[in-house]
C-alpha positions as CSV (number, residue, x, y, z in Angstrom):
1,X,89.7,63.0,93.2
2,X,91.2,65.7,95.4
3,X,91.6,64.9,99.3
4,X,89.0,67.7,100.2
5,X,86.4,65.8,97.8
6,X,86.9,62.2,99.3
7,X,86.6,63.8,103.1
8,X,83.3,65.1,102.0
9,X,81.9,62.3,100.6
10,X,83.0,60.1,103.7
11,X,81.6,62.9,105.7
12,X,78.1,61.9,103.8
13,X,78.5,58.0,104.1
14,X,79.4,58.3,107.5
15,X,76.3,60.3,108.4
16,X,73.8,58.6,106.8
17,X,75.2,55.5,108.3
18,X,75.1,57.0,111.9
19,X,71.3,58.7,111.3
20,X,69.7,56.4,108.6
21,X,67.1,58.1,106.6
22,X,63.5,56.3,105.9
23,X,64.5,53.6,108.6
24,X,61.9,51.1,109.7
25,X,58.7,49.9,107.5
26,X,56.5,51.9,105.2
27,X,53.0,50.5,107.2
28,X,50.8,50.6,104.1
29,X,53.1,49.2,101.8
30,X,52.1,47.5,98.6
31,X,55.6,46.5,97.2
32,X,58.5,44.9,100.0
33,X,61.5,42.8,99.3
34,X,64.2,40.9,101.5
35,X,67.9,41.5,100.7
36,X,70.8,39.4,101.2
37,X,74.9,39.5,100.5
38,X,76.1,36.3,101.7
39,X,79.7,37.6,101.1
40,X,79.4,39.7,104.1
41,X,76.1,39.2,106.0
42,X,74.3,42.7,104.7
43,X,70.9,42.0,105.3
44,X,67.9,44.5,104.0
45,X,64.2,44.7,103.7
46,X,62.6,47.5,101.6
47,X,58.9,48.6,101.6
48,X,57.2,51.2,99.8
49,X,54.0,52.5,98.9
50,X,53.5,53.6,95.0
51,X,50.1,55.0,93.9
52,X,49.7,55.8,90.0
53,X,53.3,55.4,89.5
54,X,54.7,56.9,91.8
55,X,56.8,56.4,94.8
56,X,54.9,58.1,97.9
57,X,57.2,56.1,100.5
58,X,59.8,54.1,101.1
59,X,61.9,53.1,103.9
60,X,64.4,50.0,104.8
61,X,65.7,47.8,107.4
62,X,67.9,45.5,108.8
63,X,71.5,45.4,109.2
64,X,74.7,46.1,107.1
65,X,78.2,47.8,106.9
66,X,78.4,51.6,106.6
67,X,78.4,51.4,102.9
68,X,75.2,49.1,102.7
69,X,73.7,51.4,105.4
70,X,74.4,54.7,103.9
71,X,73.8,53.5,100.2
72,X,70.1,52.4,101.4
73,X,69.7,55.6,103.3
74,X,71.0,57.3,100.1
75,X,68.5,55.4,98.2
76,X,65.6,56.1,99.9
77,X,66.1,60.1,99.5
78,X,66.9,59.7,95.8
79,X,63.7,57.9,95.1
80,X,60.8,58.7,97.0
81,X,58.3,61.5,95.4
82,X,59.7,60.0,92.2
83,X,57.7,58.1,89.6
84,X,58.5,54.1,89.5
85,X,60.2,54.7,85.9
86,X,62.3,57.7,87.3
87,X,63.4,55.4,90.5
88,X,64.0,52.7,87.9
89,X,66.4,54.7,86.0
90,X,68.2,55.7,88.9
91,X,68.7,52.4,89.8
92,X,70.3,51.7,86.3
93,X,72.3,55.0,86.7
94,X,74.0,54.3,90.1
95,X,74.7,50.0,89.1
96,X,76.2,51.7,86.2
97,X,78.3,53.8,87.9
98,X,79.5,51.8,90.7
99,X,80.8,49.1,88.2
100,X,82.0,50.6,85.1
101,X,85.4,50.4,84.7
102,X,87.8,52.7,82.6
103,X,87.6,56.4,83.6
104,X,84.7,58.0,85.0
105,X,82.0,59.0,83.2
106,X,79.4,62.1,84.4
107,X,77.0,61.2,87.6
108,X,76.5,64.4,88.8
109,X,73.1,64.2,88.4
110,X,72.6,61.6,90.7
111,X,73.4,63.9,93.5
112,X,74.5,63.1,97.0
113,X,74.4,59.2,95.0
114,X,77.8,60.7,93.2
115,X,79.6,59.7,96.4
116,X,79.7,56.2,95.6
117,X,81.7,56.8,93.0
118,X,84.9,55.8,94.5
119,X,83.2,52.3,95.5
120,X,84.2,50.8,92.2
121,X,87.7,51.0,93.2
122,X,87.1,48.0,95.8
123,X,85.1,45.7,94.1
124,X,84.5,43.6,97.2
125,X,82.5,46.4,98.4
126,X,80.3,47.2,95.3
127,X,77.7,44.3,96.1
128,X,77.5,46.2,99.9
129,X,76.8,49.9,98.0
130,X,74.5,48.0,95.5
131,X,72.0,45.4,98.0
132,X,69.5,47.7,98.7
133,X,69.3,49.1,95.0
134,X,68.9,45.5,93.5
135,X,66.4,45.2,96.7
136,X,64.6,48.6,95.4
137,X,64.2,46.5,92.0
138,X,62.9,43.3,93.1
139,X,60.0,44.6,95.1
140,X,59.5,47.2,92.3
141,X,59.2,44.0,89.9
142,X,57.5,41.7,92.2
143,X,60.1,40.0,93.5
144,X,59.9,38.7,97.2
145,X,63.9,38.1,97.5
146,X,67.3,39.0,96.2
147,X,70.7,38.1,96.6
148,X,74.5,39.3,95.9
149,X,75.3,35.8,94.3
């Protein structure tokens, strides 16, 4: 990755960590769960609102390192307007690419998500970029809690 490409993707972790999109709580949510990395104290709660499939809103809270931060901000943009199955798959798409090892494979079309990319190279710091995705999936599956370990 050429220098030019890593300070632009810092440049998009570091302002969705200063200016958090979707913070706070979706009022009239019908699907919430609570986050938690023990490792390093990341703490998340997502709500969101799905009607016939489809994610209508979402937003998070709580309190986590730049890459937590950024990743749920990330996350929030990715999925909402999408249907349940589509925000499923893009759950399945970014865990994949943040913990696959070997060479790279092709995530362009996760977007602004690509960024995370480089994450896999410090695997301390993949359960921070991945909280509020498993989060995403346990209040999409019913689940009231989730944790790193």
């Amino acid at each position: 990755m050429n220098s030019d490409l890593r300070d632009l993707y810092q440049e998009i972790i570091l302002d969705h960590n200063r200016r958090p999109r979707n913070k706070g709580v979706v009022a009239e949510a019908n699907h919430e769960a609570e986050g938690h990395n023990p490792l390093c104290g990341d703490q998340i709660k997502v709500t969101l609102l799905t009607e016939n499939g489809l994610v209508i809103d979402i937003a998070f809270q709580g309190q986590g390192c730049a890459i937590s931060t950024a990743s749920a901000s990330l996350m929030t943009e990715a999925v909402k307007g999408k249907t349940v199955e589509e925000a499923t798959q893009i759950f399945r798409e970014f865990q994949q690419m943040v913990t696959e090892t070997g060479e790279a494979g092709d995530y362009s079309d996760l977007g602004d998500l690509e960024v995370f990319q480089g994450v896999r190279e410090y695997p301390v710091r993949i359960k921070c970029a991945t909280l509020p995705w498993h989060t995403l999936h346990a209040a999409l599956v019913g689940e009231e809690k989730v944790s790193t370990e």
